[in-house]
N, C-alpha and C positions, 0 to 999 in steps of 0.2 A: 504494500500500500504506500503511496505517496505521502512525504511526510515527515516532520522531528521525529526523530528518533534515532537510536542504532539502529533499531529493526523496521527501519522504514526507508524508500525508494528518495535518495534526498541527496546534495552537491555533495556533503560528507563520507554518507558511504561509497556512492559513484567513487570516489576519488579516492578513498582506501582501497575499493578493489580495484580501480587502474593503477595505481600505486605498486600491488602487490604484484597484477599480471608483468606492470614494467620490471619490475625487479626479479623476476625470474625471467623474463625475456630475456634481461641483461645480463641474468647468471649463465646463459647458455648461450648467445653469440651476442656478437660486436656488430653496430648496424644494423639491426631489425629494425621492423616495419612493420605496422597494421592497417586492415582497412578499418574503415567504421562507418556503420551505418545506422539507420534507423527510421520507426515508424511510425504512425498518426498520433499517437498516444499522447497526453497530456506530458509538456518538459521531456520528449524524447528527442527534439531539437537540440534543446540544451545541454541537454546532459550528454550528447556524443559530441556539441562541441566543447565540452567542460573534458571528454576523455581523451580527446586528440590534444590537446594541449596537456594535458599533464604527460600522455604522452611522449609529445615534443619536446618538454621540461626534461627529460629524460633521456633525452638524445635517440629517442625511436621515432622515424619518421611517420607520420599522420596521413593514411591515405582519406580522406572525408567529404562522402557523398555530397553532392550542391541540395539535396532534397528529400525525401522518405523515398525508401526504397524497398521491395521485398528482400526478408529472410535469406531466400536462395538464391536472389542476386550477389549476395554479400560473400557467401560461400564462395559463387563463382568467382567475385573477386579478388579474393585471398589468392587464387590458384593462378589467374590472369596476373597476377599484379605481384605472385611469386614474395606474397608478404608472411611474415614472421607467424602471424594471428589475425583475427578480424574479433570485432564485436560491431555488437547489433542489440541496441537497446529497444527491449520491446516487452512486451507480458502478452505474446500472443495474442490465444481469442479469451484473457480473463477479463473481470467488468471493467468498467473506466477508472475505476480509481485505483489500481492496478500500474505498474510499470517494470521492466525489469533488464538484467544487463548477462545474455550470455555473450559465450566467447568460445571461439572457433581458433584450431590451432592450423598449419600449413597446408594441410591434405582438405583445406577445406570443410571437415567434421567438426563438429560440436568435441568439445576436450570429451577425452577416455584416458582413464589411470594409464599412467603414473601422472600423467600432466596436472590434472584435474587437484588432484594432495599438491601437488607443489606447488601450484600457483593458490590454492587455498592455505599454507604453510605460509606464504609470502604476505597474503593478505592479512593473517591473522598474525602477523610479526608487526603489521604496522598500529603502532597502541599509541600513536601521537598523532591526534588528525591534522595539526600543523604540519607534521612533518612532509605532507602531499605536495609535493613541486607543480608547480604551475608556471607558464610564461603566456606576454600577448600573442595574440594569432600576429600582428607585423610581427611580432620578433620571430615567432616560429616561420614564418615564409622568408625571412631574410635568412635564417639559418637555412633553409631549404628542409624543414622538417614538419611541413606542413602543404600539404596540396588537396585541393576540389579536383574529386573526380562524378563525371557524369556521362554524357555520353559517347567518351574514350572507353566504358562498362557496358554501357549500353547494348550498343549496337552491336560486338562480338558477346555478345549473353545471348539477345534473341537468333543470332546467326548461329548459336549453338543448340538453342532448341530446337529452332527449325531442322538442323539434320537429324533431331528425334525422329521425323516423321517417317515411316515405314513404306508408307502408298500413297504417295500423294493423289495416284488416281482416284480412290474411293474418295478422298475431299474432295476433287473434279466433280466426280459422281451427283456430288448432295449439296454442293457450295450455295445454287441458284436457290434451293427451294431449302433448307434446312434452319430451322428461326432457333438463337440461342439464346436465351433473356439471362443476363449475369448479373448478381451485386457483386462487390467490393468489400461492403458493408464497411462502409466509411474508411477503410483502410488503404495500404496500398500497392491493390493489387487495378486498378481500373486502369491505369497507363499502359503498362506493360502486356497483360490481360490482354486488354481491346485491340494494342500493336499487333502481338502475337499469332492473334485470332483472323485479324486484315489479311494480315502477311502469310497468312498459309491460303487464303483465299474464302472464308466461309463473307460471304456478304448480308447475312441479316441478325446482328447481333445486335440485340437489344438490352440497356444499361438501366438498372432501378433508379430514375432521376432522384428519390429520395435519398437515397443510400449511394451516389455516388462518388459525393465532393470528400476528402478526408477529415473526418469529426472523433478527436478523441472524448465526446461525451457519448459518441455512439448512441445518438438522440430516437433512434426509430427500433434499439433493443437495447434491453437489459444486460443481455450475454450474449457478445458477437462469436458465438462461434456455428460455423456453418457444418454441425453435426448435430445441432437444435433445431426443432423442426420452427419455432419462434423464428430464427432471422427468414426463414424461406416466405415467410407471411405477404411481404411486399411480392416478391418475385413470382411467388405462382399466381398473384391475383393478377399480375401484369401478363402472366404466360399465360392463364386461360383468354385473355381477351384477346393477347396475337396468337394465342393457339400455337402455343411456342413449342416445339418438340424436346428442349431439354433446359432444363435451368442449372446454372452453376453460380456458386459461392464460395469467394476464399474470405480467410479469416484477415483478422487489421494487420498482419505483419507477410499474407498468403503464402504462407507453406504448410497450409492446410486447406482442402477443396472438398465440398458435399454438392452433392450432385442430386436431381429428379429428373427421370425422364418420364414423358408419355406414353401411355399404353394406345399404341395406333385404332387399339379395338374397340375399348372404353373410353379413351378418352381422358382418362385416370391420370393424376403424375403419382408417382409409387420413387422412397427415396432409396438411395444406394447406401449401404454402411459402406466403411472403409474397405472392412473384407471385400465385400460385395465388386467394389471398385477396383480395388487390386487385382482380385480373381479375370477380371476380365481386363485389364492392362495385361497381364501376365499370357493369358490363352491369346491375346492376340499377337503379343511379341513373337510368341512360340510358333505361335499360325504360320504370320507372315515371315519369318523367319526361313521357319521351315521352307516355304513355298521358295523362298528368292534364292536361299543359297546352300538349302538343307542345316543338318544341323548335326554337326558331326565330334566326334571324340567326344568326352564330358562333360561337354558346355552345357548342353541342353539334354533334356529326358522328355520323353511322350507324355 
């Protein structure tokens, strides 16, 4: 929760754990880098630019988004950008008063032991919140330990999803007549989302005007997460009126997606669990796989 305290989301704690991840950065190489990112959420502006300069104070250079960005862009930027760490200040799909700070090592993943104790070792070693280094952003850019990045990320991220796609015929197929009504849900997933979606070719994608623009009060739900059938309330009432064949929702930081599609029979939108979703990501990687260039040694099983 946002707030005085130890135990609350606030420039203090931010800054003991930037503090602790710089000081083990530093115990393990000379010249590291992070990215940082972040999402709609209430002081998640601030607080990644409050972590890139403590950062900087620390002789790690600051890679830091111009704007909110998803989750999994930030990953891809650690690996693009060949930086040390990333963090991504965000609290997911929790309420609005909510905010939070993970951190992503090299490989682009969220920390796994041993990282995860050490840099929590480092954190919990800092017991003087003065002792948090700080410098201005001019000073950090005249040192060169501080740089905006946007869309130098951008543009090779969706160039990398895009070779996700397996067939682009079947999108040929359904592009003309296929209607996809999406939120956001006040987060931000609606730029990148809507690019994505252009840019493979589907042409009727329809955006919940209420739930578009980014609001960390998350004004049109309680709890943005799109595995509640609550945020889907706006979108299916806009899908039945264009008779939309599938609705999708990512959560405020989107690297979380719930889906409903229409029963072509009924009429019905019927939602997907994750399972549900994965199962059929999966049988078609395998499908189409199989079909384009078989599937051989290990890799894959029937």
């Amino acid at each position: 929760v946002i707030g005085a305290g130890t135990n609350r989301m606030n420039f203090y704690t931010v800054g003991k754990a930037t503090q602790g991840l710089a000081d083990f950065i530093n115990s393990r190489v000379t010249g590291g880098s992070v990215a940082v990112a972040y999402d709609s959420r209430r002081m998640s502006k601030e607080f990644a630019l409050d972590t890139a300069l403590i950062l900087a104070a620390n002789k790690i250079k600051a890679y830091l988004f111009c704007g909110l960005r998803p989750t999994p862009e930030l990953s891809f930027a650690v690996r693009h950008l060949k930086t040390t760490a990333g963090v991504v200040i965000t609290a997911s799909h929790n309420p609005p008063e909510y905010n939070g700070y993970k951190v992503y090592w090299e490989d682009g993943a969220q920390i796994t032991p041993p990282h995860d104790g050490g840099i929590m070792a480092e954190v919990k070693a800092v017991t003087d919140y003065a002792t948090t280094k700080t410098m201005s952003k001019e000073d950090a850019v005249a040192a060169g330990l501080y740089e905006v990045i946007g869309a130098n990320i951008d543009d090779p991220y969706i160039a990398e999803l895009k070779k996700l796609v397996l067939n682009q015929d079947a999108i040929n197929a359904v592009a003309d007549d296929l209607k996809i009504v999406y939120t956001p849900l006040h987060g931000t997933g609606n730029i990148p989302v809507r690019r994505v979606l252009k840019e493979l070719g589907f042409k009727h994608v329809y955006v919940v005007p209420e739930q578009e623009l980014p609001d960390g009060n998350f004004p049109t739900v309680s709890y943005p997460n799109p595995e509640a059938a609550e945020a889907f309330t706006l979108g299916l009432g806009m899908a039945k009126e264009l008779d939309a064949d599938l609705v999708l929702a990512t959560d405020p930081d989107a690297d979380r997606l719930g889906v409903y599609v229409k029963d072509s029979k009924t009429g019905e939108y019927h939602s997907l669990t994750g399972n549900m979703s994965g199962c059929l990501i999966g049988a078609y990687e395998i499908s189409q796989r199989k079909e384009k260039q078989g599937l051989k040694g290990k890799a894959f099983r029937d």
